[in-house]
C-alpha positions in Angstrom: 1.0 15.8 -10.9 2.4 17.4 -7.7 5.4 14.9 -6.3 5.5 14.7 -2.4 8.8 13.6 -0.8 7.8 12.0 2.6 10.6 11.5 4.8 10.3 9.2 7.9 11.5 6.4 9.4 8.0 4.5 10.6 7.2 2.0 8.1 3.6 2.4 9.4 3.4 6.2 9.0 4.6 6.2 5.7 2.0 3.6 4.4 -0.1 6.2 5.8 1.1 9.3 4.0 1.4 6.7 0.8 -2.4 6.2 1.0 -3.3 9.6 1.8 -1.5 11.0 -0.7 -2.0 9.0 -3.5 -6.0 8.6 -2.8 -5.5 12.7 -3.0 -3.4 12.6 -6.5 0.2 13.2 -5.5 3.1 11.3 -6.8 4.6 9.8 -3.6 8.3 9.5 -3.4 10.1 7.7 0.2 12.9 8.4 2.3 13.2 6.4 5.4 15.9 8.8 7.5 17.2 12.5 6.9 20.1 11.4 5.1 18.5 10.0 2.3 16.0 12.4 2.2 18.3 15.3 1.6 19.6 13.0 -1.1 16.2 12.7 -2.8 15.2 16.4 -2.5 18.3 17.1 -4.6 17.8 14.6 -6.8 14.1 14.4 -7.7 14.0 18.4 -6.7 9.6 17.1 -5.4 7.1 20.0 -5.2 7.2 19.7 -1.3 8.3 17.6 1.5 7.3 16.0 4.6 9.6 16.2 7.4 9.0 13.6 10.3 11.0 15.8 13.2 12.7 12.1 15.4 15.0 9.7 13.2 18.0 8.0 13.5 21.4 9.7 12.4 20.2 13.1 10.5 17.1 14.1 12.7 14.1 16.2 10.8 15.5 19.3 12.1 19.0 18.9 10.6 17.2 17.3 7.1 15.3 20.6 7.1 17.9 23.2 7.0 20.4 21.2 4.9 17.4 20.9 2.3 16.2 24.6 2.7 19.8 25.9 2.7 21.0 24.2 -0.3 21.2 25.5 -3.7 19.4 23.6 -5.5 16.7 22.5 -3.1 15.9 25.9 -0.8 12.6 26.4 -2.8 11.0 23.8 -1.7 8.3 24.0 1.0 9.3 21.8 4.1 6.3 20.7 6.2 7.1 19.2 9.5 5.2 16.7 10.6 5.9 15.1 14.8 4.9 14.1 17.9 6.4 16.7 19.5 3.7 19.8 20.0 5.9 22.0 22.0 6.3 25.9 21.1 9.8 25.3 20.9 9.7 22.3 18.5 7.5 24.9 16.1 9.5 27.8 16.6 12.6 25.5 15.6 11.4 23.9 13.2 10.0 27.3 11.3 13.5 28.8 11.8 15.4 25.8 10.4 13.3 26.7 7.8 10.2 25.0 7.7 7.2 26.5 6.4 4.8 24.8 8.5 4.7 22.0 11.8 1.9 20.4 12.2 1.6 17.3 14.8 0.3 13.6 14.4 -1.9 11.9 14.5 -2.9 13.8 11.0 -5.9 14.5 9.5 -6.3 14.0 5.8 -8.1 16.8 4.9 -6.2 19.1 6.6 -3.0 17.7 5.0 -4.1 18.1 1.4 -5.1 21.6 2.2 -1.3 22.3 3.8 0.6 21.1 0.9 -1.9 23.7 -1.6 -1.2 26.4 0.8 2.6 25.9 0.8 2.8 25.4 -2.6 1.3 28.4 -3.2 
């Protein structure tokens, strides 16, 4: 079963990507802030993250290129997910080493099809 590290600090989007996700046969695991979710990438190593771009402390951005610059964790595919739909935001996000940014609200379908393309 592919295992999906969402990290983000809305309780109410992450009972989102929880239903999502598991109604689509992912293993779920939860971060609620960057911090922690660099913690889990490293050690859970998941098949792929989500990356919510605003949160406290350790912002997406930050969570991103600690995760896809660290040993044992820069194979995994980062998928940003935000509010924010400005070039810029995309262009950062890719070259902090994303793989993909896509914005919210977030349709299911095109989720699911994300993560398979990431993963390759």
């Amino acid at each position: 079963m592919t295992t999906v590290l969402v990290i983000d600090d809305s309780p109410s989007e992450m009972a989102k990507f929880r239903d999502m996700l598991s109604k689509n046969n992912f293993q779920v695991l939860e971060a609620s802030n960057g911090e922690q979710g660099c913690q889990m990438a490293a050690d859970h190593l998941p098949d792929v993250i989500l990356m919510d771009v605003v949160m406290p402390e350790m912002n997406g951005f930050q969570a991103t290129r600690k995760i896809t610059r660290g040993e044992t964790t820069s194979h995994i595919p980062v998928i940003m997910i935000s509010t924010k739909n400005q070039e810029t935001d995309r262009v950062w996000g890719k070259r902090q080493g994303a793989k993909e940014y896509i914005t919210k609200p977030i349709d299911e379908s095109g989720l699911v099809q994300i993560i398979r393309k990431v993963m390759g």
